[in-house]
N, C-alpha and C positions, 0 to 999 in steps of 0.2 A: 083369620089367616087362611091361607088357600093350603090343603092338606094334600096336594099335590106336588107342590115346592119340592122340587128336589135338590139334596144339599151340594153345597159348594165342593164338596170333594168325597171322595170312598169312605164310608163311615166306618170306624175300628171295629166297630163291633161283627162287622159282615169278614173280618179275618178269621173269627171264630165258629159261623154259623150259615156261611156261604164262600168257604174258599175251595176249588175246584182241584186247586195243585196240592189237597191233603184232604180228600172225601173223606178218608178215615179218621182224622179229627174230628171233623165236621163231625159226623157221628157221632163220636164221643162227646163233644160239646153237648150238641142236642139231644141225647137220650135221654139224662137225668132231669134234663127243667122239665122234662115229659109227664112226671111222676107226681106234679101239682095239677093239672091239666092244662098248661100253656099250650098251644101249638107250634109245630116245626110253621106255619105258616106265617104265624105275629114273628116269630124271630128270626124269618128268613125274608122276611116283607121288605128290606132296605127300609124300613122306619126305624129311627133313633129311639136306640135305648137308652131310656134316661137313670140315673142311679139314681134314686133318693135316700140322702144321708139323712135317718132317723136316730136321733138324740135322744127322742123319749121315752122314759121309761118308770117304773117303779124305786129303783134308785136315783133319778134325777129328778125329783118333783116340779124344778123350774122348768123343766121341758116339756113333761110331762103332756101336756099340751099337744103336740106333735101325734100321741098315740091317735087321737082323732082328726086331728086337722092333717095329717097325711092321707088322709081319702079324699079331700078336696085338690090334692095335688097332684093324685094320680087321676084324677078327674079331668083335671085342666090337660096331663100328660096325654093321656088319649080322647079329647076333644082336639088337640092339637094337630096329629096324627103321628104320638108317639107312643113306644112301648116303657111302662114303670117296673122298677124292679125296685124293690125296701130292701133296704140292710140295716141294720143296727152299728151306732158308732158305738167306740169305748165312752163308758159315762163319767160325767164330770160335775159334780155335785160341790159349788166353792162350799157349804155351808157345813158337808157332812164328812168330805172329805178326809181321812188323815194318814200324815201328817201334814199337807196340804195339798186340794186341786193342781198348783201349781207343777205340783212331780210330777203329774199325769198329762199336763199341755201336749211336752213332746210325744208322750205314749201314743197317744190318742190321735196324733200328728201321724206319727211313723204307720199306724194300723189302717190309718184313712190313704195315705201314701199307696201301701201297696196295693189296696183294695180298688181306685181309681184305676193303678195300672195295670195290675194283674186278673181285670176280669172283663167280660165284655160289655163296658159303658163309655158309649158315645159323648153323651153331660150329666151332670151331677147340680140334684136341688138340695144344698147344703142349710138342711133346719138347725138353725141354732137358739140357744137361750139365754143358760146360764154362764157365767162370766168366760172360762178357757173355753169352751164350745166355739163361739167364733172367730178366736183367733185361730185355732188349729184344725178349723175346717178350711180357711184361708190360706194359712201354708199348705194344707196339700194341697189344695187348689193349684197353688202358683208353681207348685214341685212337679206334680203332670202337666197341667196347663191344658185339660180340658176345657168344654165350655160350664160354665158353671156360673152359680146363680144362689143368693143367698136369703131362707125366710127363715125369720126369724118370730120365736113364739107368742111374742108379746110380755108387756108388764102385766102386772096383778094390778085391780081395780085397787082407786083408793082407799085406803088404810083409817079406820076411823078409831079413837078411845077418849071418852069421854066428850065427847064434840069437838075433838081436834087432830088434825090430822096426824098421822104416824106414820112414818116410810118405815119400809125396810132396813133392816140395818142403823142406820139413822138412830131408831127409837132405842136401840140396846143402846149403843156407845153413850145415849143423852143418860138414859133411864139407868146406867148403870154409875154413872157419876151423883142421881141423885138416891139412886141405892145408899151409895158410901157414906154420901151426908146426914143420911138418916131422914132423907125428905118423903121417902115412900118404902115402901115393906118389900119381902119377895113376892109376895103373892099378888100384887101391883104393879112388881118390874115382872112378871111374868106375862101378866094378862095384856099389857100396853105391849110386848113383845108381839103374843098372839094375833091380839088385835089387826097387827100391821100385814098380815096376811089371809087378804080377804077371798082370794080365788085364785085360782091356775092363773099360771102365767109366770114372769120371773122378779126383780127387785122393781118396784113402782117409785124406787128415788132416783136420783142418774149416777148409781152406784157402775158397777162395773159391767154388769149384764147389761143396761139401757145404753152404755156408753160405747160399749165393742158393739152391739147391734147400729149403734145410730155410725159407730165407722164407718160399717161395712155399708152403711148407705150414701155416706160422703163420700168414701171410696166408688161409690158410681156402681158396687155389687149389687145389689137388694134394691126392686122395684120403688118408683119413690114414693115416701110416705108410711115404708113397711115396717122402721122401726118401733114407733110408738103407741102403734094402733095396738090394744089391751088386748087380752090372750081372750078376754071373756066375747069381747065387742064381734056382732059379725060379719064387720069388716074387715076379721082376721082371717074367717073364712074365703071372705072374696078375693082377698088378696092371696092366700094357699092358693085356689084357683088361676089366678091368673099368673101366679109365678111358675107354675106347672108348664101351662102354656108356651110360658116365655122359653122357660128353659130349652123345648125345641125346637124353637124360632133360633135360638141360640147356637143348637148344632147346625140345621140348615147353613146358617150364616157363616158357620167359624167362627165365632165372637168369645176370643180365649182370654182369661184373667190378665196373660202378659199384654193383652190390646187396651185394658182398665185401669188396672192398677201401676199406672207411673208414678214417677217423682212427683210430676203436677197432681195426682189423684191423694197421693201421700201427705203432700202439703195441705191441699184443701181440707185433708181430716185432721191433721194439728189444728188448724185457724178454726175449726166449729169444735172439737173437743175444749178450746178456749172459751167460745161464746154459750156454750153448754156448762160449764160450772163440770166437764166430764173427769172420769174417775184419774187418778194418778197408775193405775195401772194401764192403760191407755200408751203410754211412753214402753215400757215394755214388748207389749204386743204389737202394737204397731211397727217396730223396728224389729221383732219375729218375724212380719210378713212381710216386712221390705225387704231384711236380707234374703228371703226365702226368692221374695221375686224376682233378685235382682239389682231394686232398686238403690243406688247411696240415699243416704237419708244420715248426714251428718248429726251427731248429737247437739252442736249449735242451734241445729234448726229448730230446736224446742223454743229459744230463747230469740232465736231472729226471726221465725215465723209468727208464732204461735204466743208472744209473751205481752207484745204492746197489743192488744185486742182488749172488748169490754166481753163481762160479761152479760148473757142478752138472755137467760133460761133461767126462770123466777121457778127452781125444784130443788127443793131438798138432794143434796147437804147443803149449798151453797145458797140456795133460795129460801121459799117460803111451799110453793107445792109439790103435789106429786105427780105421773104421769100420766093419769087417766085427766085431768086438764091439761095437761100440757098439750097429748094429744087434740084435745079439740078447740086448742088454740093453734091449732097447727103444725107441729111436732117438727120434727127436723128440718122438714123442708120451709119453714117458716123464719126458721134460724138460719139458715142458707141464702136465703131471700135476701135476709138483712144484711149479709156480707158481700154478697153480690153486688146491689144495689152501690156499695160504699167501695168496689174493686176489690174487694178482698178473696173473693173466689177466682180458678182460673173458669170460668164458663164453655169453654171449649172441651174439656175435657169428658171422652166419650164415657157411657155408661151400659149398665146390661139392660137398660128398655130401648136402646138401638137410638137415642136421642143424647145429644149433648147435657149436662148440669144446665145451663143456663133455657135449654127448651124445657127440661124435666121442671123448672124453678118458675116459668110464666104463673099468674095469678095467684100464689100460695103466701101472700103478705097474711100477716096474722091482723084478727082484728079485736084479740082479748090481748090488750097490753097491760093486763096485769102479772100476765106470766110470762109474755115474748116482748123484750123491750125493745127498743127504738134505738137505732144504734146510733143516733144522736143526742140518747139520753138513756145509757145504758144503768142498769144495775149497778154494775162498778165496772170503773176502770182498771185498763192495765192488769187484769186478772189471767194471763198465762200462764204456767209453770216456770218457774225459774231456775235455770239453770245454776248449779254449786259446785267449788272446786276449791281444793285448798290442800293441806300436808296431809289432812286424812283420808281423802279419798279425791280420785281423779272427774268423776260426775256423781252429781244427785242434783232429785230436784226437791222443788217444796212449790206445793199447791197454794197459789196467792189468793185464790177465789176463795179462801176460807179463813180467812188471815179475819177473827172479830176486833170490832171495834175495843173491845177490852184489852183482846192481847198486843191491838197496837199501841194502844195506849199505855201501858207495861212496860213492853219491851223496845220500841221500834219509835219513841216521841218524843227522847231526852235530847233537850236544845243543843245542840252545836252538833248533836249525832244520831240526829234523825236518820231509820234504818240501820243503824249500828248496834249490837250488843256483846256484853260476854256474859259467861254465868260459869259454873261451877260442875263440871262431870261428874253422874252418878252412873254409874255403868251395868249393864247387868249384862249375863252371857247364858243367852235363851229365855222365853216366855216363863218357864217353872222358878228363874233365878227372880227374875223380877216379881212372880205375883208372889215368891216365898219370903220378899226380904222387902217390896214397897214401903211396909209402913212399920219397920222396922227404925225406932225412933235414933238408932245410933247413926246412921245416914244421915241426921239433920237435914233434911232434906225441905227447902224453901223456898219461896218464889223465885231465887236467883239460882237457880238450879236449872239445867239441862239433863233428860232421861237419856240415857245412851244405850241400846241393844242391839248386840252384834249376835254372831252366830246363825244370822235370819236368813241367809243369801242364799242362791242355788245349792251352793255345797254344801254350806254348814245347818243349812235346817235340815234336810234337803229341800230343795224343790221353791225355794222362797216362801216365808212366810207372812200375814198382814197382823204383824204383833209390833209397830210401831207406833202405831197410836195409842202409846202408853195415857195411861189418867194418872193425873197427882195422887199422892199419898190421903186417905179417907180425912187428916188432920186438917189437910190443905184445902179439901171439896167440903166441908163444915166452915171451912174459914171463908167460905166464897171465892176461892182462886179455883175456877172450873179447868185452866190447863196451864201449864207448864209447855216450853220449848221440848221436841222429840228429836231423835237423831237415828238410823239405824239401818244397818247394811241388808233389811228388808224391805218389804212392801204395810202399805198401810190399805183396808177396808175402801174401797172407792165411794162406801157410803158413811165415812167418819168425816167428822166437820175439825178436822185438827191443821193446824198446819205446821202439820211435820216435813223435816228434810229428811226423806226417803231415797230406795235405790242403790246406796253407797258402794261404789264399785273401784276400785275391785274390793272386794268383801272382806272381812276376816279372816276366816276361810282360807282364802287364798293370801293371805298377809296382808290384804292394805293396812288403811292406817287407823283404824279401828283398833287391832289383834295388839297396838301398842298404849292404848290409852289407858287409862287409871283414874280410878275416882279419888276426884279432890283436882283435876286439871281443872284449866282454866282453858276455856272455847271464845273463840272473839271469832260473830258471825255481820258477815257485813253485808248486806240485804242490796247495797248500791253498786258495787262492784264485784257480788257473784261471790264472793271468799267465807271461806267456811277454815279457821286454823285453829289446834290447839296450841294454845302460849306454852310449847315444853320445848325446849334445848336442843338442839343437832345433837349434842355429846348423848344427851340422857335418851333420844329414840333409837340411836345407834346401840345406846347400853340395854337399852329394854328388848330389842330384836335380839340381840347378840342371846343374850341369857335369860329370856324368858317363852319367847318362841312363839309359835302361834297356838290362843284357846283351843284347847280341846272342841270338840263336836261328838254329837251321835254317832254311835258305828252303824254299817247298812245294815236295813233291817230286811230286802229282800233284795231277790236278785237286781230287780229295776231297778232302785235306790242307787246300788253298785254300778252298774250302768251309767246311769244319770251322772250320777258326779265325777264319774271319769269322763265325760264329753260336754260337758254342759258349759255354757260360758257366761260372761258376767249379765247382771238389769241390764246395765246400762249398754249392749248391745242385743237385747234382747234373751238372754237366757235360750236361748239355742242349742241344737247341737252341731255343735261348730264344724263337724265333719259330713254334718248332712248338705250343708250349703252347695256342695260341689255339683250335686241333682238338682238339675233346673232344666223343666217342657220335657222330660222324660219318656211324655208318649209320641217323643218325634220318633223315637224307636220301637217298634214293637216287642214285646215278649215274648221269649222261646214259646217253642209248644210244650205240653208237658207228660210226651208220652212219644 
């Protein structure tokens, strides 16, 4: 790059550190960065200041990462001929979180918001990792509508116990069902847990962290190739490096989120979160940052984009490995390839290396097709999300890519109503109610049983919980029945291999149709036309609202909580805060002085 390039227009940040019609600001700006030794000369240079939004820390181990690999990006920042400036986001830990990461998306949202606008940064290199990190590095993104540019820290090297592979997450949900059976000890489901984290980085299955990373690179954010390259590898470095870079290419240019992230950019990340085996939280987030941007992004389009697709990504939960191959069978952009190749991408669709998808996608064909299939001879078919609707709830989905050959055979291959079932509601109201009364033998609880947990949604956990991917009763995992159908106005683990119908919106919570059900209904769920209904009477739900009301919930337990649930809105348009939507490119205007 030529480091003379002057930008397309007056850089924001020279309103603070070169403006003439307020010397005495000026002043006041520049005095205090004085006091680390910067000079009034780098910040008066008309070179772009770039924010680097660092994630990592001691409370976020998936990020963690970022503590070092942000010197190679301030490296690339002024190799470029920009000025770096670190700040610290709010941390977001899915694993440690409680009562879940999810409460803290917006938080973390709102604190990255005013930090974009309220301080003098020209662009923003948004490090992400672990699973809310980039979504809600993306909604501010789209709320200022600076230039901005997305690296992410990588997965953890493959996972190894006993000579076989273990993903993240993944190996709990398996290893705890053969806990129950009696097939291995604690001290075995512990060690196969550990095992599964073998270095810095974040979930090495295509849980939810690998899944919002590989978005934001469908989405045309993050240089291409950045999501999958392993936090250990150092091509994580090279690439820090070169996103540094980019990012001031980026202000020169004006190259703003609202010029990226369209409808078309939105689309093409449904059709590879398909062809990826990608997490069910995914549907969520991604409609966080659509509405943030702007963009409609109909809740159909899950099911008219994104459902008739194969899938083509041989990784756990859905596959067979993890991401440290995946990576070097060609990682995302190899999966991209495949759907291009077949129209299924829009290839015109700009990105932040200043190149089209379809320029970014020349030669990146995979040639280890034991993990990247052929999209004329895919993994499986028809593996989208599918969309659900019916008296209990107005959307959910359920992740098809994880639908076993056992549980079709179960549920989903009785002659004349293939795809068709009902079963039997056992209901629980929160995670404590279910794991206190699962194997409580008065439930009767059997193969033809559906688990039902409500209370999980924004409001009623708060914050959304991933406590739907309930396990059968310990009677039922001795018996050989490893799952049972789930249902539940929450979220499910992006790295659980269940296939739950998740989401259920509007929630209990707020009264859908969850807050009326009872154990011992009757659920008829039809796989072929989308319907999800419980067999109970107009008379009897009108009688059970009338005089029963809706489940109790948690009271708030901090002031956030209280916050949150007063503005928060359903999954199924993204859990937002619905009155933030109305701030959108915010830094067309600039901010008061403050003095």
């Amino acid at each position: 790059m030529d480091n003379s390039k002057k930008p397309v227009k007056r850089l924001r940040s020279l309103d603070w550190f070169d403006n003439p019609d307020h010397i005495d600001m000026t002043a006041l700006y520049l005095e205090r960065f004085m006091n680390y030794g910067i000079t009034p000369e780098e910040l008066r240079s008309g070179k772009p200041i770039i924010g680097i939004a660092q994630s990592g820390s001691d409370l976020v181990p998936c990020n963690r990462v970022h503590v070092e690999l942000v010197k190679r990006v301030r490296d690339g920042v002024r190799d470029a001929g920009g000025i770096p400036i670190e700040f610290p986001t709010h941390p977001l830990f899915e694993n440690c979180k409680r009562p879940t990461a999810a409460l803290d998306r917006n938080l973390a949202y709102l604190g990255l918001v005013e930090i974009l606008y309220g301080y003098p940064i020209d662009g923003v290199v948004l490090m992400t990792g672990c699973d809310k990190s980039t979504p809600s590095a993306l909604m501010a993104a789209s709320t200022v509508d600076i230039p901005a540019i997305v690296l992410s820290g990588g997965p953890m090297l493959d996972g190894w116990h006993e000579n076989e592979l273990v993903g993240s997450g993944t190996v709990i949900w398996r290893s705890r069902r053969k806990l129950a059976a009696g097939q291995i000890n604690e001290e075995e489901f512990m060690q196969a847990a550990l095992d599964s984290a073998p270095s810095v980085g974040h979930c090495n299955t295509m849980g939810t962290a690998s899944t919002m990373n590989a978005m934001a690179e469908a989405l045309g954010m993050s240089l291409t190739g950045c999501a999958a390259i392993p936090a250990a590898y150092r091509e994580r470095g090279q690439m820090a490096y070169r996103t540094g870079r980019r990012a001031v290419e980026l202000v020169l240019d004006d190259i703003k989120p609202s010029d990226i992230m369209t409808r078309a950019a939105f689309l093409n990340a449904i059709r590879v979160n398909t062809a990826l085996g990608g997490s069910t939280n995914a549907q969520p987030h991604l409609m966080a940052m659509a509405r943030h941007a702007g963009v409609e992004l109909p809740l159909d389009d899950w099911q008219r984009e994104g459902y008739d697709l194969p899938l083509l990504a041989n990784v756990q939960p859905a596959g067979k490995y993890l991401s440290e191959r995946f990576h070097r069978a060609g990682g995302v952009p190899a999966v991209m390839w495949e759907l291009l190749q077949q129209g299924k991408l829009d290839g015109d669709c700009p990105t932040v290396t200043g190149k089209t998808v379809r320029e970014n996608l020349q030669g990146r064909e995979s040639t280890d097709r034991e993990v990247i299939y052929p999209y004329a001879t895919p993994l499986k078919e028809r593996a989208g999300f599918m969309v659900l609707k019916g008296n209990l709830f107005d959307f959910a989905i359920m992740k098809t890519s994880v639908i076993s050959e056992e549980f079709r055979q179960r549920y989903l291959n009785e002659p004349g109503s293939e795809g068709i079932f009902e079963c039997r509601a056992v209901v629980f109201d929160g995670s404590e109610d279910y794991h206190r009364r699962i194997n409580d033998p008065a439930l009767n609880i059997d193969e033809r049983c559906i688990l039902v947990i409500r209370g999980a949604g924004p409001i009623g956990w708060p914050g959304s919980a991933e406590v739907v991917n309930m396990q059968p009763p310990d009677a039922l995992l001795r018996a050989g029945i490893s799952s049972l159908p789930t249902l539940g106005d929450g979220r499910q683990s992006g790295t659980a291999d269940s296939p739950s119908i998740l989401n259920a919106s509007p929630e209990s919570a707020a009264g859908g149709g969850l807050s009326w059900l009872r154990t011992g209904d009757k659920i008829r769920i039809d796989l072929n036309r989308g319907l999800c209904d419980a067999l109970v009477d107009n008379a009897e739900i009108a009688r059970r609202k009338q005089t029963d009301g809706i489940p109790a919930v948690p009271p708030d337990a901090t002031p956030w909580q209280m916050i949150y649930r007063r503005g928060v809105g359903s999954l199924a348009e993204g859990a937002v805060l619905e009155d933030a939507l109305q701030f959108r490119k915010i830094a067309q205007r600039m901010p008061r002085h403050n003095h």
